[in-house]
VODOVEX-157661 format. One line per 3 residues: number of its first residue (from 1); their letters; for each residue x, y, z of N, C-alpha, C, O. Coordinates in steps of 0.1 Angstrom, whole numbers. Layout:
NUM	A	X Y Z X Y Z X Y Z X Y Z  ...
END
This chain:
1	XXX	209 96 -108 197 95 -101 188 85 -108 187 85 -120  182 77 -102 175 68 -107 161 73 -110 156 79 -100  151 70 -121 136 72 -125 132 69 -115 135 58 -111
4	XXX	124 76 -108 115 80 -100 98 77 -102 92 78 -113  91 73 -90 79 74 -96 68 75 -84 65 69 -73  62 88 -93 55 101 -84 39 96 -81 30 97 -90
7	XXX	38 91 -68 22 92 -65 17 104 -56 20 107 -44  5 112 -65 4 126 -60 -9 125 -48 -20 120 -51  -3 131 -32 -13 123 -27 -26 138 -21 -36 137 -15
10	XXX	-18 150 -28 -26 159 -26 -34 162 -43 -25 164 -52  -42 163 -46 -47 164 -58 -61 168 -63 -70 161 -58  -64 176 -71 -80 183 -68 -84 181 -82 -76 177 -91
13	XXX	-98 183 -84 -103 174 -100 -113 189 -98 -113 195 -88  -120 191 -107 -130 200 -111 -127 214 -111 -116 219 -107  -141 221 -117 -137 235 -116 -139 240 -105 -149 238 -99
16	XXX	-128 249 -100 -129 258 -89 -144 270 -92 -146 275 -103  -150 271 -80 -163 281 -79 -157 298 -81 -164 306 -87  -147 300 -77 -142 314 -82 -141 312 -96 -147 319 -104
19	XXX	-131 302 -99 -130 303 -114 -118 310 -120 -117 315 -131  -106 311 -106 -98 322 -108 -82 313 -109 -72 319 -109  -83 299 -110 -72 292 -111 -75 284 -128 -85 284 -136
22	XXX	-62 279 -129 -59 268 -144 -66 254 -137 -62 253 -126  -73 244 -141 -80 237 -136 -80 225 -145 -78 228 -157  -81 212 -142 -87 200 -147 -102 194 -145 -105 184 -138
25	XXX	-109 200 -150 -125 201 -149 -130 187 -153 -141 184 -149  -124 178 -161 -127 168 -163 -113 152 -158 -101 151 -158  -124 143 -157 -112 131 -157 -99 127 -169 -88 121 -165
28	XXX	-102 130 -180 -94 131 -192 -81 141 -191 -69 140 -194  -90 151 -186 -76 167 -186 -70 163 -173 -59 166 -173  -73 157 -163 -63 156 -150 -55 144 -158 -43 146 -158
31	XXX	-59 133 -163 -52 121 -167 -40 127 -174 -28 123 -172  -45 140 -184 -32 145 -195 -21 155 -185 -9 157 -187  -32 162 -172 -18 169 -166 -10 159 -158 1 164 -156
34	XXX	-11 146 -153 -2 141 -144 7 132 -158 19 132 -158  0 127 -167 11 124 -183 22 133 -185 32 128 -189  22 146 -184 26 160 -189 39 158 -179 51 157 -182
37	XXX	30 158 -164 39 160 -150 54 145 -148 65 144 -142  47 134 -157 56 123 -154 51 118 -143 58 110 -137  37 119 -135 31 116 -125 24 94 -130 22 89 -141
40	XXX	22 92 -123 18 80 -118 10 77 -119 4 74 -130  6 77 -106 -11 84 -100 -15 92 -93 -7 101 -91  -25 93 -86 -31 106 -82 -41 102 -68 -51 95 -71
43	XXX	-39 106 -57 -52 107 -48 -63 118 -51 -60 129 -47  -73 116 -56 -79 129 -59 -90 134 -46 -91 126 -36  -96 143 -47 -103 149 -42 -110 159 -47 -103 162 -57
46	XXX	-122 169 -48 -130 174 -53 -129 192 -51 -136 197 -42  -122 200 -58 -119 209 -57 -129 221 -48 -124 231 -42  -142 218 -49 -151 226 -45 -161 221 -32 -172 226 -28
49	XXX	-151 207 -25 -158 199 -12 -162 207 -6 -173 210 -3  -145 217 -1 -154 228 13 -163 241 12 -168 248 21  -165 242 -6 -174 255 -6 -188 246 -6 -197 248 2
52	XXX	-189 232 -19 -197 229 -22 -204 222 -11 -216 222 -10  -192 215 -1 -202 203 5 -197 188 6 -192 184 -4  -198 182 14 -188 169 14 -198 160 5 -193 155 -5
55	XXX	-212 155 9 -219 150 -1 -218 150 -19 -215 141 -26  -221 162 -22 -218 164 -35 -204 168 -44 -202 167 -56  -194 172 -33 -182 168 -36 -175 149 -40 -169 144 -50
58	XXX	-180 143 -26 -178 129 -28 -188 123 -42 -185 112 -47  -198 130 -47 -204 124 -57 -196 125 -69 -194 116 -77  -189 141 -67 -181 139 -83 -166 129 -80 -159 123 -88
61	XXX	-165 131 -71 -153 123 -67 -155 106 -73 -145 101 -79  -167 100 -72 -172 86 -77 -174 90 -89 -172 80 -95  -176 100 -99 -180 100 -114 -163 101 -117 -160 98 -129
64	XXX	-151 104 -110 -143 107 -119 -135 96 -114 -123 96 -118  -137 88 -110 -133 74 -104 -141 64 -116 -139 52 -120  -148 70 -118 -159 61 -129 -153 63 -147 -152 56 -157
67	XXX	-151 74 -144 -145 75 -162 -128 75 -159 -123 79 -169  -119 72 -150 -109 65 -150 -105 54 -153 -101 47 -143  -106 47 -168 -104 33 -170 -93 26 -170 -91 14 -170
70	XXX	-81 39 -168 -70 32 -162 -68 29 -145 -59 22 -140  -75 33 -142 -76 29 -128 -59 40 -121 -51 34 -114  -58 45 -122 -49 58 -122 -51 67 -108 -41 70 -101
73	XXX	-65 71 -106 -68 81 -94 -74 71 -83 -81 62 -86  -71 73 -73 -76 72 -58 -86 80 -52 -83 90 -46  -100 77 -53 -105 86 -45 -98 94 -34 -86 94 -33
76	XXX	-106 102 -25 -108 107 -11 -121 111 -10 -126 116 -20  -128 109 0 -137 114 4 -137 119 20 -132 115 30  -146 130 16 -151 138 29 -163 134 41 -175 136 41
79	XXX	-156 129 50 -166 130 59 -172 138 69 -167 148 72  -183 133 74 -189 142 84 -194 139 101 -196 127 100  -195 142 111 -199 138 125 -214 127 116 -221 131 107
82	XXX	-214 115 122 -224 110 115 -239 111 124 -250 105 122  -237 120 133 -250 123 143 -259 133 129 -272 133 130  -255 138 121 -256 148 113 -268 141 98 -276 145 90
85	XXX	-264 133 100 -273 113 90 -276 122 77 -287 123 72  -261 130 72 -263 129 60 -260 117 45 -260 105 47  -259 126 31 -259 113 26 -243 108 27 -237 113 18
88	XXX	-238 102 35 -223 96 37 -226 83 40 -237 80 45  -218 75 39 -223 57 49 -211 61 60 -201 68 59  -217 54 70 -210 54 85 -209 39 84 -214 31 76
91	XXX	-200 35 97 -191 27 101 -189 18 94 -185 20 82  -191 4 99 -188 -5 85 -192 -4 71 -185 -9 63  -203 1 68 -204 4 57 -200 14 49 -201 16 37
94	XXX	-194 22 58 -182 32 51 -172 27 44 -170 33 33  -164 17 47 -151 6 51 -153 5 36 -148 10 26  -168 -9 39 -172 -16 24 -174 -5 11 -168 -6 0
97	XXX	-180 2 13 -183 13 0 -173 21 -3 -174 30 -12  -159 20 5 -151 27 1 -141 15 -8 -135 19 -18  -140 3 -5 -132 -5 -13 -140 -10 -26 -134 -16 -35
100	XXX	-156 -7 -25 -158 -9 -38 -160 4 -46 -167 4 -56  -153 12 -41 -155 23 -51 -138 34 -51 -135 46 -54  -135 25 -47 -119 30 -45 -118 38 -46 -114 45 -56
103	XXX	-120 42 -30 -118 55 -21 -104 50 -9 -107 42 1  -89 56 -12 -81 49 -1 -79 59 10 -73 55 20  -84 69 11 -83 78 21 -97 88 23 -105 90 14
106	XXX	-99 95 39 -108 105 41 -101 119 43 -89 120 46  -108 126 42 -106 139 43 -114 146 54 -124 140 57  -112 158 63 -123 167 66 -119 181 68 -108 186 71
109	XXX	-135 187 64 -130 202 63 -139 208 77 -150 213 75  -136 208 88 -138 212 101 -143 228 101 -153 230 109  -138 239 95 -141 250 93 -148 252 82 -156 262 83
112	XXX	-148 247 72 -158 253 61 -172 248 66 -182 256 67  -171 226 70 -187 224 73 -189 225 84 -196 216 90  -184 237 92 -190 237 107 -194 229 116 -205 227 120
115	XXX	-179 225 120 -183 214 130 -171 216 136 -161 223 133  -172 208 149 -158 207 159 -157 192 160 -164 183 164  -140 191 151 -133 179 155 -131 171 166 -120 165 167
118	XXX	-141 169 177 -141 165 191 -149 151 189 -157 146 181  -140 146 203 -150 132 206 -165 134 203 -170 126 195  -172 141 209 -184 146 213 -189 142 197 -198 135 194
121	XXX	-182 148 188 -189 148 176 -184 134 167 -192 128 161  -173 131 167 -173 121 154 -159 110 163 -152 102 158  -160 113 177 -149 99 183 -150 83 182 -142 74 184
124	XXX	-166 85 177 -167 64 174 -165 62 163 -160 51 161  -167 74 149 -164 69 138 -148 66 138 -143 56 133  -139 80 145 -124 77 142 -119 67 150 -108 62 148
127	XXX	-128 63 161 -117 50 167 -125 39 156 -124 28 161  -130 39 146 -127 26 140 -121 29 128 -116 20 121  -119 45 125 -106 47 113 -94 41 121 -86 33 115
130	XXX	-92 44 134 -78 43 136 -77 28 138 -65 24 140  -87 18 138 -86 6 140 -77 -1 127 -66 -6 125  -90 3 118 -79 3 104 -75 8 95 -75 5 83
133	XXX	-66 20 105 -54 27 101 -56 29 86 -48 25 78  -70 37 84 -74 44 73 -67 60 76 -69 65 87  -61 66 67 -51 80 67 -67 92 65 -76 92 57
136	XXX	-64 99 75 -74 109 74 -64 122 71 -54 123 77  -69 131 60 -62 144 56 -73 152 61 -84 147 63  -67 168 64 -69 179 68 -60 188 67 -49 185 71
139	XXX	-62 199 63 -51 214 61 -54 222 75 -63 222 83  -40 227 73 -42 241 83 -49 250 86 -50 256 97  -56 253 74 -64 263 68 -83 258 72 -93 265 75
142	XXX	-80 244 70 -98 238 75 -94 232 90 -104 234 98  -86 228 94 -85 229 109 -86 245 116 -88 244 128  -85 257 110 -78 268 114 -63 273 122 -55 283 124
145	XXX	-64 262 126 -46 268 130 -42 257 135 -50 250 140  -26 254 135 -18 246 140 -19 247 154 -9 243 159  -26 251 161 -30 246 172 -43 233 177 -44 223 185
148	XXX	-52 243 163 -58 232 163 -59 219 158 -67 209 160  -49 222 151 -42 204 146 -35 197 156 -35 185 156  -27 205 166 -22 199 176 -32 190 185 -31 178 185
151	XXX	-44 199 194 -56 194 196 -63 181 189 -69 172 195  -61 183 175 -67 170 171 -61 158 172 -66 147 173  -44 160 172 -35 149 178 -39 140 190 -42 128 191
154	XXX	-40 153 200 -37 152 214 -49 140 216 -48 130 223  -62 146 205 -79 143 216 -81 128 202 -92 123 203  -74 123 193 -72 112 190 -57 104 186 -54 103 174
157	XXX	-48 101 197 -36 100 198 -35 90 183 -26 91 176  -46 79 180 -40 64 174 -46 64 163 -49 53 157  -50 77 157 -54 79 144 -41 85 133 -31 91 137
160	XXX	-43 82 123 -35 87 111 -42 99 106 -53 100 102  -29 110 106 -35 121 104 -24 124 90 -13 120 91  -28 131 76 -19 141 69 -22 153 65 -29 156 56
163	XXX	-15 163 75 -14 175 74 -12 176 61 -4 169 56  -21 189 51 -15 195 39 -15 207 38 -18 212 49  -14 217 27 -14 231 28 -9 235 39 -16 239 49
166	XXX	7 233 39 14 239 57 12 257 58 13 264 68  11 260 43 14 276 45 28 278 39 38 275 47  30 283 30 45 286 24 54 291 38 50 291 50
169	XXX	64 292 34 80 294 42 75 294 58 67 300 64  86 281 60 87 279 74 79 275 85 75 282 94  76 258 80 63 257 93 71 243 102 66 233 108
172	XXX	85 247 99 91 236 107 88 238 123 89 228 129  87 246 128 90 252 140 69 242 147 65 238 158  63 242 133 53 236 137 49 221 140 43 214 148
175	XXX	58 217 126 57 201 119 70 194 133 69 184 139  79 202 134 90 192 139 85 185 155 89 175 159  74 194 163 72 186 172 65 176 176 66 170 186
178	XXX	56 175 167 46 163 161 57 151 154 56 140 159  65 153 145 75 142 146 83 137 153 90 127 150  83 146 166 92 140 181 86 132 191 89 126 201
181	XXX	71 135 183 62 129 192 51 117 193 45 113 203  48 114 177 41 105 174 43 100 161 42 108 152  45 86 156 48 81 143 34 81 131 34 75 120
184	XXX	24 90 139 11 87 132 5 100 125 -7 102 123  19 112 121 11 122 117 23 119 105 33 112 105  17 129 94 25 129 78 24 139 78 17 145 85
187	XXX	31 143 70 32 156 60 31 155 43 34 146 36  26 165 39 29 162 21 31 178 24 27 186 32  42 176 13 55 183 7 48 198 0 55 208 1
190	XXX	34 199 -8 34 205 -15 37 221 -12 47 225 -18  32 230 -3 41 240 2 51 243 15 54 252 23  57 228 11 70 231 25 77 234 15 78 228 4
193	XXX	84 245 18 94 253 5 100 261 17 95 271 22  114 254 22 124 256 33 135 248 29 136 236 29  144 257 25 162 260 16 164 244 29 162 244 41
196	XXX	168 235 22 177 220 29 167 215 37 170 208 47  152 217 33 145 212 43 140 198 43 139 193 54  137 193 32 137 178 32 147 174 37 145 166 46
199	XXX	163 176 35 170 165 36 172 171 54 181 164 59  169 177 60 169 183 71 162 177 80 166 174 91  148 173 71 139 167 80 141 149 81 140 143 92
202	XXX	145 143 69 147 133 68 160 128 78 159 118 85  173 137 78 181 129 83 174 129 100 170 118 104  173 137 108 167 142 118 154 127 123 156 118 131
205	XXX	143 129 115 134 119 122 131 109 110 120 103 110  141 108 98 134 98 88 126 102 76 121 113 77  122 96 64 115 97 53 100 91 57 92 92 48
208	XXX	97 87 64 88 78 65 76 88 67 65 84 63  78 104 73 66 107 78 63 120 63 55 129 65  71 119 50 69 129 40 65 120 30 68 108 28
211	XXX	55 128 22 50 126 12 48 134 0 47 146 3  47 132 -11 46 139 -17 34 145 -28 27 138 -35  35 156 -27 21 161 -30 19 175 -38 27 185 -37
214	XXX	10 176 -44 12 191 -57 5 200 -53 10 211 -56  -6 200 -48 -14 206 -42 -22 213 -55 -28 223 -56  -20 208 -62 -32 210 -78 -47 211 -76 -53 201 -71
217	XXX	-54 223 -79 -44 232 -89 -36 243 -85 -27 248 -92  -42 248 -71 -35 254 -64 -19 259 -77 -16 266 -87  -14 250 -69 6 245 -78 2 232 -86 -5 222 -86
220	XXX	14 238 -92 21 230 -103 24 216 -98 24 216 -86  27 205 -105 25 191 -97 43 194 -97 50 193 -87  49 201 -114 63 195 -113 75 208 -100 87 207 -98
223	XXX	68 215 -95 76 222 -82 82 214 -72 94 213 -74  77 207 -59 78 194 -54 83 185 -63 89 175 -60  81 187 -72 89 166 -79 107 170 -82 116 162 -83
226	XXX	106 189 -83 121 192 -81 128 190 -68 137 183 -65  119 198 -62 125 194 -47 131 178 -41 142 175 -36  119 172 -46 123 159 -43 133 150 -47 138 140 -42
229	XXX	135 159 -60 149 149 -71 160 157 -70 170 154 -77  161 168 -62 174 174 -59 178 175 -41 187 182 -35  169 165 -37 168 168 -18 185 157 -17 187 147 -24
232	XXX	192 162 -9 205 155 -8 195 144 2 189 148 11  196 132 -2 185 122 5 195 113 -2 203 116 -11  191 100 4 193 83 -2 182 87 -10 175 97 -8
235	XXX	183 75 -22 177 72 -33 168 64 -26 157 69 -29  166 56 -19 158 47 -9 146 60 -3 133 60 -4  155 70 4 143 79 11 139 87 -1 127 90 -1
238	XXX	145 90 -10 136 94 -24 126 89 -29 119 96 -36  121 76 -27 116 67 -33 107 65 -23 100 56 -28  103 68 -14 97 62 -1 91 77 -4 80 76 -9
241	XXX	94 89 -3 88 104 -6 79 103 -19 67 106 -20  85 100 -28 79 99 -38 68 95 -41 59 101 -47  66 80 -34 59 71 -38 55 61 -25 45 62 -17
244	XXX	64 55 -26 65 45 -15 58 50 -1 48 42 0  59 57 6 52 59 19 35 56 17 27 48 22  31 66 5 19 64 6 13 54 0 1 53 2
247	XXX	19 45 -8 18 33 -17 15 22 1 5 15 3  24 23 9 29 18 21 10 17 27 1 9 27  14 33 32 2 34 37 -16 35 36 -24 37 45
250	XXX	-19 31 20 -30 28 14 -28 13 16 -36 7 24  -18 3 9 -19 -8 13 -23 -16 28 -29 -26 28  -17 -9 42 -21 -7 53 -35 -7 61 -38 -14 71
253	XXX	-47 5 49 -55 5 54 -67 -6 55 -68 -9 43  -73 -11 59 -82 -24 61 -94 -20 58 -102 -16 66  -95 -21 47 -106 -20 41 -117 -32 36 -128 -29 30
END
């Protein structure tokens, strides 16, 4: 098997508000857990966005982007319906302040900040995400149910979506019909834990739509990076899971 190389595209920085997980509270200690992991880099995100708030989540998100001098982590930031004229920048100046502050992806938390993922509320900002096929993340858990991730498909067909946190064992019965049906949704890996399921999914509709992800601190980064180095896959779709897809798909975005 050939060296591998892991970009983690699910990834959380700070202390959790319970206080009840192992955590990387600072930029230095996440740098030493993904060293530890054999990791790369890292998409991060702010562990306490949906208790704390997308504003001051996205702020620590730029301080730990700031004391990265290896240039190692990827933002994410959270956005919001921009009728709401919090502190976020909307449309083109979203774009600009996200390339100079290297942010490659958005996020949203739909059920924590109380809002409905509908045209009505935020459809002009995403028809110019999906213009430039900027990757928007969302869990199961902040959508509330794979229904309503279906819905968010359905009511913006030409946006890039990555599902994360599927829910331990067995959410194929959910993920497989979204990949029969549009080349514009992903998955990351971190709790799909289904016996032959990568290479299940891969021969079926391809590597292109998995990624890989730790879901830290939640889990361990190195659980998934087993999965991934033992999935009966080509070395090619290992590499594209690993790394490659979302390397692909940040390069992509038009920023």
């Amino acid at each position: 098997m050939e060296d591998l190389t892991f970009f983690d595209v699910n990834c959380q920085i700070g202390t959790p508000m319970c206080g009840c997980l192992e955590f990387a509270s600072k930029t230095e200690d996440l740098i030493k857990e993904l060293d530890f992991a054999g990791i790369s880099k890292a998409v991060v995100s702010h562990v306490n966005t949906p208790s704390g708030g997308a504003v001051l989540g996205n702020h620590f998100v730029n301080r730990a982007l700031r004391e990265d001098t290896e240039q190692r982590l990827i933002g994410c930031w959270c956005i919001l319906p921009e009728c709401l004229n919090e502190n976020i920048p909307s449309g083109e100046n979203l774009c600009r302040e996200m390339k100079e502050k290297r942010i490659g992806m958005l996020e949203i938390c739909p059920v924590s900040h109380r809002w409905v993922p509908h045209r009505i509320t935020i459809g002009k900002l995403f028809d110019m995400l999906a213009e430039r096929k900027i990757l928007i993340k969302t869990s199961v858990q902040e959508m509330g149910s794979w229904n309503e991730f279906y819905n968010l498909v359905e009511r913006f067909p030409r946006n890039r979506f990555l599902i994360t946190n599927t829910n331990l064992w067995g959410c194929d019965r959910y993920i497989r019909p979204l990949f029969e049906t549009t080349d514009k949704v992903f998955m990351e890996l971190s709790e799909y834990w289904v016996a032959e399921g990568i290479a299940n999914l891969v021969e079926r509709y391809g590597a292109d739509h998995l990624l890989y992800g730790s879901g830290y601190p939640s889990w361990t980064h190195v659980s998934q990076m087993m999965n991934i180095k033992h999935a009966k896959i080509s070395e090619s779709d290992r590499r594209k899971i690993a790394s490659g897809n979302l390397e692909r798909l940040l390069e992509e975005a038009q920023l």
